[in-house]
N, C-alpha and C positions, 0 to 999 in steps of 0.2 A: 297616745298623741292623736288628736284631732286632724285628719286629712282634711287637703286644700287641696283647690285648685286654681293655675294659671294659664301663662301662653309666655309666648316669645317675642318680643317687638324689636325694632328697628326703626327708632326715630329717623336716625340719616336716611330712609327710603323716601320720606315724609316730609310735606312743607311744617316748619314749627308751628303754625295756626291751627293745623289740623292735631298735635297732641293732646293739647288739654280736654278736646271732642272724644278721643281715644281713650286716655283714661279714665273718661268718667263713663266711657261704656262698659267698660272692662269691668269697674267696680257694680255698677248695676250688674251684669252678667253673674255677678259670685264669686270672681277671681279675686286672688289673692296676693298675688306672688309676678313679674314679669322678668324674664332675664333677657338683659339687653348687650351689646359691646363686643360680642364676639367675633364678627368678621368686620370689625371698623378701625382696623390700623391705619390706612390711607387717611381717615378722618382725624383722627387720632394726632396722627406726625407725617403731614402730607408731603413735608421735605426732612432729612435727618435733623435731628434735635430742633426743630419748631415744631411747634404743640399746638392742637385746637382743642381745650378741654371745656369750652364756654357752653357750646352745645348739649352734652352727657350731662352735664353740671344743671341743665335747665328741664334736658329729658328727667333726672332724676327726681327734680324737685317736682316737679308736674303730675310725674307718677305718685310721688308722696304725698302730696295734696289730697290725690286722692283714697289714701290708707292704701296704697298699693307695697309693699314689700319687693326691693330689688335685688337679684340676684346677677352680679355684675362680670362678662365674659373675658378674659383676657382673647386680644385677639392674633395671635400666635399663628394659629392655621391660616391665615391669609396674610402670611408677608407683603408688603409694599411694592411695586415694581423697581423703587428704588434700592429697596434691599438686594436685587438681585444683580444691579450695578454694583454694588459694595463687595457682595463677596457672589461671581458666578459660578460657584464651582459649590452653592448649596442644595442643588436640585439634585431629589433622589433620582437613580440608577435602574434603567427595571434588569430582567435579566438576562436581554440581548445583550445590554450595554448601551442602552438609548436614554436618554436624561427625558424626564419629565417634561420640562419645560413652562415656561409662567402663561397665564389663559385661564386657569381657573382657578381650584383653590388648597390646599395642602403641598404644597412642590415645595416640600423642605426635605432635605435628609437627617434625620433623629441623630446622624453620628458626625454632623456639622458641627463643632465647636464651637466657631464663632457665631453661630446662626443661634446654636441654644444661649450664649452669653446676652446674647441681641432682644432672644423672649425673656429672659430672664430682669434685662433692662427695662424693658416696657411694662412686663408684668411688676417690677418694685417702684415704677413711675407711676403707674396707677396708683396700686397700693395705698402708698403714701399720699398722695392726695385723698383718696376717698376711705382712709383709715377711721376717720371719725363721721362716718356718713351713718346714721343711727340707723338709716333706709336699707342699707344696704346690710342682707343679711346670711350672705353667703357669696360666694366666689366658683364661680366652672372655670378653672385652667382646660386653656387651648378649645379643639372641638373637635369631637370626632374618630380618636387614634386610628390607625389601619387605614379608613375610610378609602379606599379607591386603589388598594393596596401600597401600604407606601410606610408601612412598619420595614419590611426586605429591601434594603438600598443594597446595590453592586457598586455604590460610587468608591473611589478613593477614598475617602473620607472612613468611608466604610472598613477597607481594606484595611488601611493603617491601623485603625479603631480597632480589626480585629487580630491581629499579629501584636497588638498591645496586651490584648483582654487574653490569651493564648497564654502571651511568656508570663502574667501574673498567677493565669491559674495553673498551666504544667512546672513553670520556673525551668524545666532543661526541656532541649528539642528530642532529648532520647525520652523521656518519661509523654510526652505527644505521642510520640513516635508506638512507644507500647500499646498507651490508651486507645488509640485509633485502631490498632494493628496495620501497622503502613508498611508493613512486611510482604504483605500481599499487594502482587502486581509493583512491587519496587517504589512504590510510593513514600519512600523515607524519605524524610527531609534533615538538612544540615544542621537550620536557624531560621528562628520562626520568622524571617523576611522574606523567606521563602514562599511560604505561604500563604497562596490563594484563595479567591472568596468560590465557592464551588456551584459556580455556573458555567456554560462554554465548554464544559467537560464533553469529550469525544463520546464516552457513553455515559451512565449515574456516577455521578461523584461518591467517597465514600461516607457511609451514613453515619458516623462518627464525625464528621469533618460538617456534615451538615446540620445534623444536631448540633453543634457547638452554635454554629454559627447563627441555628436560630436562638439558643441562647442570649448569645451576645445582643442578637437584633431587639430582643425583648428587654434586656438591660438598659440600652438607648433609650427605651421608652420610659423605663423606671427612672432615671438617670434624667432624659429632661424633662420630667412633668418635676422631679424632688425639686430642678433648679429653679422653677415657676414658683413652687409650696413655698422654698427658703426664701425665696424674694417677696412674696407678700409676706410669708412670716413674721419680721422684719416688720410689719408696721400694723398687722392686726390681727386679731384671734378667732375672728368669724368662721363660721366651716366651708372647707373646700371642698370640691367639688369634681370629678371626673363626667361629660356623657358619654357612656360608652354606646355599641352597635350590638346589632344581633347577628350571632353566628359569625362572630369574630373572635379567632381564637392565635392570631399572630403574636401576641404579647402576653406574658401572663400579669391578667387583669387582677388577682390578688397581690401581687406584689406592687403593684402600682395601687391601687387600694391602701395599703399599708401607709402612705403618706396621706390619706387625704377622711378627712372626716364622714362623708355622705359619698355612693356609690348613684347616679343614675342611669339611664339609659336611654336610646332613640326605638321609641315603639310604632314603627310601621309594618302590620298584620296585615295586609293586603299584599303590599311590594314584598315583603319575607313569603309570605304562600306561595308566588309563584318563582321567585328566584335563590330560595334561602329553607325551605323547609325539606327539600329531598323528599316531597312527595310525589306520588305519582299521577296521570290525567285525570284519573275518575275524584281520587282525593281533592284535588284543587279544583275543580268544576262545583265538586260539592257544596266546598266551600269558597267560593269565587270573592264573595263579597263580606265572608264571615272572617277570614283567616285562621289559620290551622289550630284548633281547641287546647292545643296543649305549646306550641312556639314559645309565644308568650308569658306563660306562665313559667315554663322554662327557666326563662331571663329576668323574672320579676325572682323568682328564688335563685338564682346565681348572681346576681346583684345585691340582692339581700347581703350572703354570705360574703360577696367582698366586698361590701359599706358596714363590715362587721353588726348589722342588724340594722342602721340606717338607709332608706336609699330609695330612690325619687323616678318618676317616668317625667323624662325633663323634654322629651319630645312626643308627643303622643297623636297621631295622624287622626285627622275630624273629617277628611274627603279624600279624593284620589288625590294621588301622587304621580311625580313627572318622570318618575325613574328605573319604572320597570318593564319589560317588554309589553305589560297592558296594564291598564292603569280604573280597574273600576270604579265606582263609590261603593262605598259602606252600604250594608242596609238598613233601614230604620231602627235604630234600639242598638248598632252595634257602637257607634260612638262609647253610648253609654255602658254597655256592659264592657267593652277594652278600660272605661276607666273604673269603672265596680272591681273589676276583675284583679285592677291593680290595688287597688285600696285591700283586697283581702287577703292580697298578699302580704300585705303591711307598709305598702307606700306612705310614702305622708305627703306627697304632693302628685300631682297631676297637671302635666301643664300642656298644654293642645299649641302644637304647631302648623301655623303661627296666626298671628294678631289677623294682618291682613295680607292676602292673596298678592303677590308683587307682578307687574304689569309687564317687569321687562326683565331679560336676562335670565341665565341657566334654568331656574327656578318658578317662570311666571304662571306653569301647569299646574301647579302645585297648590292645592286646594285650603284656605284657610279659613279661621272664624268668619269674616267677614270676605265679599267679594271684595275685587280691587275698586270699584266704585264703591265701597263702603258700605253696600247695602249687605244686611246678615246671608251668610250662607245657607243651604239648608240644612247644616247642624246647629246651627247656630237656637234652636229653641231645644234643642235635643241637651247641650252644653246648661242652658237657663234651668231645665227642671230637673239636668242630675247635678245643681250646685246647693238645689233646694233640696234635693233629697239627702246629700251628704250633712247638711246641717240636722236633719232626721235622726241621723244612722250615728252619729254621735262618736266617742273615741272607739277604735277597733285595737284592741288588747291584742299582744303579744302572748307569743308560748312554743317551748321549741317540739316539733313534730318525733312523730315516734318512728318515722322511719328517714333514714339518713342515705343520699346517695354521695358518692364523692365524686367529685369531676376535676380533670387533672389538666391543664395547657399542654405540660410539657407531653404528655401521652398523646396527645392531638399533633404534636411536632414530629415523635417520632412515628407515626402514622402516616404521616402526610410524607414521611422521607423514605419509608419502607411497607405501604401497603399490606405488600404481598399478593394481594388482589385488589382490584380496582373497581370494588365495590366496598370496600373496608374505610371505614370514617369515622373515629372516636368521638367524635358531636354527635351522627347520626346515631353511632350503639346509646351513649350516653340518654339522648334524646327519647330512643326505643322504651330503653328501662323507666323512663320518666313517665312516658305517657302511657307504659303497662300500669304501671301503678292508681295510674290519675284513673286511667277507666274502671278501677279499682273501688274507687271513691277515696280513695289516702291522699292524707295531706304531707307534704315529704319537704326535706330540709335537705339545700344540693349543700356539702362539705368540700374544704379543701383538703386536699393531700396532707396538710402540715396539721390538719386537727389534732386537736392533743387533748381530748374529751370525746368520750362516746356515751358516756352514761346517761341515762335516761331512753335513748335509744332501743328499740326492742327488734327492728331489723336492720341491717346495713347493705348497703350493695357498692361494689368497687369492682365497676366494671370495664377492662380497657388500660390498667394502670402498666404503664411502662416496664418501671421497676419500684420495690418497696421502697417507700418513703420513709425516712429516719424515724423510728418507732412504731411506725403504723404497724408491722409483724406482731409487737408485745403488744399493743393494743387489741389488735385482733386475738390475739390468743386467750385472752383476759376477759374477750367479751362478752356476758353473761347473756346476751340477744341471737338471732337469726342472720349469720352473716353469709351473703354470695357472694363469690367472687368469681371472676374469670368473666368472657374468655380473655384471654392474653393479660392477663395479670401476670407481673413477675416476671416473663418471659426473655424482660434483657435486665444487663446492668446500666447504672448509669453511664457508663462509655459507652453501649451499644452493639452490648458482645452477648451471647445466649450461655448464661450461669454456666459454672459445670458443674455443680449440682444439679440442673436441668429445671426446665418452668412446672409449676408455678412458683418453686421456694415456701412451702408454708411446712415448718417443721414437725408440725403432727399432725400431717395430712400425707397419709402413703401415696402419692401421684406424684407421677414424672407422666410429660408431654413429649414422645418418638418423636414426632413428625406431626408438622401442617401442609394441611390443603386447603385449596380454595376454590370456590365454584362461580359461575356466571349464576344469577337470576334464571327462573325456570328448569336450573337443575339442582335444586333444595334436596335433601337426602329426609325422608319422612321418619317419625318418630313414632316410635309401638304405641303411646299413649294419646297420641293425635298433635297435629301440626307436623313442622317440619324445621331443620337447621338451613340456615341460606349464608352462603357468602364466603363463611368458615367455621372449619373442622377440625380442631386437633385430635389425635390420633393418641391416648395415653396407655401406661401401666399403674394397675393402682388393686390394692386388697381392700380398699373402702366398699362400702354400700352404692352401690349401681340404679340411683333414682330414678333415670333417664337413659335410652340407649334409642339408636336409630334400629329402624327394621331388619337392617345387618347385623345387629348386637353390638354396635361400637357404642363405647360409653359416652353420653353426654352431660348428666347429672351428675356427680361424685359426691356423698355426704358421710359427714362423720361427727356424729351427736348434732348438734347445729351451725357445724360448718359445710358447707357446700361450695363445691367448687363446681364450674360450668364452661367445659371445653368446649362450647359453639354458640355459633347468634342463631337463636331461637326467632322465627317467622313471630309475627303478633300472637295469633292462635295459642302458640306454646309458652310463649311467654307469660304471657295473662295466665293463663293455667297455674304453668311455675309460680310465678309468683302470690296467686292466691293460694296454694298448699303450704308456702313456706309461711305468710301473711297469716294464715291457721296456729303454723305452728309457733309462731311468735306471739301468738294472742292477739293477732290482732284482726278487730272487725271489719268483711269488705262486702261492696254490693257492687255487682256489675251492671254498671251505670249502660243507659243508652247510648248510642255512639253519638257522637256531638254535644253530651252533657257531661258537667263537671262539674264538683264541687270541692270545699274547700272550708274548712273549720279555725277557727283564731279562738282563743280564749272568751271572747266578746262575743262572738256570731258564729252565725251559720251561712255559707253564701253556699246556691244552685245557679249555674249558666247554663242555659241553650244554646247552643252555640249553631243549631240548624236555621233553615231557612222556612222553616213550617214546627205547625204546633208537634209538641211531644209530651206523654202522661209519664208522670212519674214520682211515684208514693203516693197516687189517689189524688193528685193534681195536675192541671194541663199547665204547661209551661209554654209561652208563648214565644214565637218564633225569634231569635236573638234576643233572648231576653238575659236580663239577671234577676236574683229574688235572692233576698235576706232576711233572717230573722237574726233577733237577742238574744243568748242564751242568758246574757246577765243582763237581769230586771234594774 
């Protein structure tokens, strides 16, 4: 499929004399595609059931005049102030017990009822009007999920939702009662009305009780975006839509994928470097204006895998941004290589937020194609000659990579409810092994848990994983590739309890895990071979080959034929090591890239980024500072 690019408008911001001006720069620009409607409910149904649709109706046609393609928002995340007369007991809860409150945007709770029946209404009133809009060629239900934390509601709403979701999946309060082990500290309950949301606890509530409960809070999610799907369903067949965020791991975004045809996401590389990457001063200095060489990429392949191989960068930042403790611009050529960079992952659209710069309100910092006097920004020729180049570069061929990582939400949940140490963050490990890789020069496929295919794959790594996933053990056993796994693979069950079989559970892998520790930064335990483990340390028994040991002799590599297990988070140093030895032994080719350069292979092409802020040589060429470069492989 041939990649596009667009942007995001908002007619309602705009006198209607000034659209048909807008369009028809958009279409010079190269753009393709606008999505508009998503925070316009007040416009929309400015009082309950009166309609202004005359407006959108004119926005659309305007756009389509000009061969523009529209992607049409349900506008859900911004309830009406009216709506919060109607029902005020729909604002999420945070976890003092303070209600949100209306002022800006998202203050809904996901386990409101009649709040989701409400988007559901709105979302099949559109619908059905714009069912037959020929323009209109996809659909983004809501905006945002998570955004501002607001997946974890303490409301009522909440509560009851979850003493519901409790007695479907225990069915008696003694079988809760075991699962939990509410045995300990007398924490047994009668009847699941009992049953509190576990916040306000005197010390840690217990992590079986919390685990459910983010459970459940991720259901919600799944639960109202399906009721959005059903209600356009209902009246049209176009593909739907999710934007998701980065480094949001509150819901799990494949199962909310599962209803919806195309996966996108909100790609702002700057705002992520400094408040979303977990790196350190010297890291983000470096890259101030670049953002982090591998973030990004990241989420262009975990997006991938939940838009089941479709899926879109549906916000893509062209100038600073209003939102994060500092706020730089881009540097010249980075515009364009964040959107190269997405297209080689297999994007098919690119769409730069937004149109124009807004003058007033939360947002008016916030750097767009055009200033708010409408004169071009300075990306704005940066945008003109990577629309001309993508008509160059022609369709970018699919092909699934030979190395597969898996990444799991619920392993992020139960991380985030039981540490162990407070440097421990299954995004960040997840993240780790990514970016060993990439500096590797591999092109990598992130999987989910529930994969039910590994063939073609020649290495795998599952790192982080809670507990085994319904078959993934026999797949692993089966698999004719280079598999890692650990640390803390295996290590609980799904209730939350540590096997007694003991971790990691892999049946023909002689290890058992005694004991973890955990360490602060600066007190790394070094490793005979070079580098060091940081963070965490299991402590095992095992008759396996002993790849890896700290200076003390404690084992950190374990292998056996091409399975390997790995009881610690390996520093970058050891990692990249590790991983090019086993990368050997799976056949497969690596070059250890310069830092800040990356590449990336599709069936079609060949894409190199620089991702630094100065020139850098590499295979007998200079690569220019933020640059991207691509060649053909197919003539």
């Amino acid at each position: 499929m041939k990649p596009i690019l667009g942007t995001c408008y908002y007619p309602e911001h705009w006198p209607q004399s000034q659209w048909q001006d807008d369009a028809k720069r958009m279409r010079e620009l190269g753009l393709k595609v606008v999505r508009v409607g998503e925070f316009a409910w007040s416009r929309f149904e400015p009082k309950p059931e009166t309609f202004d649709w005359a407006w959108m109706d004119q926005a659309v046609d305007v756009l389509a005049a000009e061969g523009l393609q529209v992607v049409m928002g349900t506008p859900t995340a911004t309830p009406p102030r009216w709506m919060l007369e109607r029902y005020p007991d729909m604002l999420a809860v945070d976890a003092n017990g303070h209600p949100r409150k209306f002022g800006s945007r998202r203050h809904y709770c996901f386990s409101h009822r009649a709040y989701r029946d409400e988007s559901a209404r709105i979302a099949g009133i559109m619908a059905e009007r714009y069912a037959n809009n020929k323009h209109i060629v996809a659909w983004q239900i809501d905006n945002e999920y998570s955004c501002h934390d607001t997946v974890i509601s303490y409301s009522d709403a909440a509560r009851l939702g979850f003493q519901q979701w409790l007695e479907n999946k225990y069915k008696t309060i003694a079988a809760l009662n075991a699962a939990w082990g509410n045995v300990f500290w007398s924490m047994e309950y009668d009847s699941f009305v009992q049953v509190d949301l576990p916040n306000l606890t005197v010390t840690e509530p217990n992590p079986s009780h919390c685990l459910d409960f983010r459970r459940y809070s991720s259901d919600q999610v799944v639960d109202y975006n399906r009721a959005q799907v059903d209600a356009i369903r209902a009246h049209t067949s176009v593909p739907l839509i999710h934007n998701y965020m980065g480094r949001i791991v509150d819901f799990d975004h494949y199962k909310v994928g599962e209803d919806l045809e195309i996966a996108s996401w909100d790609s702002y590389p700057l705002g992520f470097l400094v408040d979303r990457s977990g790196a350190d001063d010297d890291w983000k200095r470096r890259f101030e204006r670049q953002g982090d060489p591998d973030f990004q990429a990241f989420h262009h392949d975990l997006y991938r895998a939940v838009g089941k191989g479709r899926w879109w960068v549906m916000e893509q930042q062209p100038g600073p941004v209003n939102w994060a403790p500092n706020n730089p611009a881009p540097l010249p050529g980075m515009v364009r290589l964040w959107t190269m960079e997405a297209i080689a992952h297999e994007a098919e659209a690119v769409c730069y937020f937004r149109w124009r710069q807004a003058p007033f309100a939360q947002e008016q910092m916030h750097a767009g194609l055009l200033r708010p006097d409408s004169e071009p920004s300075a990306v704005y020729p940066e945008v003109e000659s990577t629309a001309q180049e993508i008509e160059e570069l022609g369709e970018v061929r699919t092909q699934q990579a030979k190395v597969g990582l898996i990444f799991d939400y619920e392993s992020c949940w139960a991380w985030e409810v039981q540490p162990q140490g407070e440097d421990f963050d299954n995004f960040a490990l997840a993240l780790e092994f990514y970016r060993g890789l990439r500096r590797l020069g591999l092109t990598v496929d992130i999987l989910p848990p529930t994969v039910s295919d590994l063939s073609g794959y020649q290495l795998l790594l599952a790192p982080g994983l809670m507990s085994w996933p319904e078959g993934l053990l026999d797949q692993l056993e089966n698999f004719s590739g280079v598999a890692l796994v650990g640390p803390r693979t295996g290590s609980k069950t799904t209730n939350f309890a540590i096997p007694p079989s003991m971790p990691p559970g892999i049946p023909s892998l002689d290890c058992r895990v005694n004991y973890v520790e955990t360490f602060p930064f600066g007190s790394e335990r070094a490793l005979e071979n070079g580098g060091a483990v940081r963070t965490w340390l299991e402590t095992v028994e095992t008759s396996e080959n002993v790849v890896e040991k700290t200076s003390d002799g404690t084992p950190v590599l374990i292998a056996k034929d091409k399975l390997y297990y790995l009881a610690g988070w390996p520093d970058a140093d050891a990692l990249v090591r590790i991983l090019e030895a086993l990368s050997s032994n799976a056949g497969l080719s690596t070059t250890r890239l310069p830092e800040g350069v990356r590449k990336r292979t599709t069936a079609s092409h060949e894409f190199v980024f620089n991702h630094n802020a100065f020139e850098v040589e590499f295979e007998g060429e200079v690569l220019e500072a933020a640059s991207a470069h691509w060649k053909r492989l197919i003539i």
